[in-house]
N, C-alpha and C positions, 0 to 999 in steps of 0.2 A: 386787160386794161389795168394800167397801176393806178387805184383810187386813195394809197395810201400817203400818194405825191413823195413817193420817195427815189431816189435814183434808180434806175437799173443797178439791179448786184452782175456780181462777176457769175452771178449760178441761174441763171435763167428758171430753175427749178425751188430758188429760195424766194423768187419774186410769187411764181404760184404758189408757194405755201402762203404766203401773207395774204394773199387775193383769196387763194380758198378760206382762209380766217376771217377777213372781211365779211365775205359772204354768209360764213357761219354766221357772224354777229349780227349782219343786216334781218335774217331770217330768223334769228330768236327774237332780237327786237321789234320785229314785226306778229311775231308771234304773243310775247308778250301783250303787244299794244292790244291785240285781236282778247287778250284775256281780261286785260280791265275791261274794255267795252263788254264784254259778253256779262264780266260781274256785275257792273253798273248796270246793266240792262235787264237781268234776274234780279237784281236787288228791287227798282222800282217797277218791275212788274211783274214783281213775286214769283216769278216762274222758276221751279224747282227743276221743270227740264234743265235751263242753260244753267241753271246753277250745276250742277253734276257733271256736264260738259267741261265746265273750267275745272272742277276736281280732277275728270276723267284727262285732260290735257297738260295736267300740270306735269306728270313725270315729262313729257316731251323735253318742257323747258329744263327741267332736271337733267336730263339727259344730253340738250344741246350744251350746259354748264360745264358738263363735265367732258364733253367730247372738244371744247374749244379749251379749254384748261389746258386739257391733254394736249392738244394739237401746239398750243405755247411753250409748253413746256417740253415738248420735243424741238422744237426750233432752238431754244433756249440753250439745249443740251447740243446737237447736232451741230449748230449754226454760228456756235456763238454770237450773238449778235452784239453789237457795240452803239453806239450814242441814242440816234435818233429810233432803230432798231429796237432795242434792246426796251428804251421807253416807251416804243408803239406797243409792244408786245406784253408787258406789267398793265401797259394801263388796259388792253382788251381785257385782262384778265381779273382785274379789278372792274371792270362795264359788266363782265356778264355776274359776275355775284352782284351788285348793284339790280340788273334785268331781273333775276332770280329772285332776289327781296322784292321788287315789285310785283311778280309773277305770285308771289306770298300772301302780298295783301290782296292780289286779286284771289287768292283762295280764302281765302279769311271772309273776304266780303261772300264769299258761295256757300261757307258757309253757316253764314249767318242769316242769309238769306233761308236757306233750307230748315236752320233752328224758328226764327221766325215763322213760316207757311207752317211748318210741323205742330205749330202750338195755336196758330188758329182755329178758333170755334167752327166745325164746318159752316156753312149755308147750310141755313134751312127753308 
């Protein structure tokens, strides 16, 4: 399925690289999304579990950054790509550092969260 709404190329094989990149993208930004809610949700209910979860999950999203970079910047190279192409592909690659800064603050918020519980007075 071309969800890029772009023509058929002449390479039937350039069309799945962009759908495979799409799909990268869909699935960091889903991931993403899954890492603010988990911060936001260790943040007000103080739970140092989920907070560690979003630390322990962030390389993923590091990882998806630098595997869809990469997968651009092969197209990029290989493909040349030209108009509409060429700007689909710059701007994925500007979405996932954008994904990535948010995937940030969701660590930031994990761990501030864990700074916070860690300095609470226990119950007594």
């Amino acid at each position: 399925m071309n969800r890029f709404n772009t023509a058929n190329h002449i390479s039937a094989q350039f069309d799945k690289e962009l759908e495979s990149i799409r799909e990268q993208v869909s699935t960091m930004g889903d991931l993403v999304q899954k890492q603010i809610t988990l911060a936001v949700e260790a943040f007000t209910t103080g739970s140092i579990d989920l907070a560690m979860q979003v630390l322990r999950q962030d390389d993923i999203i590091d990882e998806f950054e630098a595997a869809i970079d990469g997968d651009c910047a092969k197209v990029i190279a290989l493909r040349q790509p030209t108009g509409h192409d060429l700007r689909l592909l710059i701007s994925v690659i500007k979405i996932t550092g954008e994904l990535e800064s948010i995937a940030a603050k969701a660590e930031g918020i994990a761990d501030i969260t864990i700074q916070l519980n860690n300095s609470l007075p226990a119950d007594t």
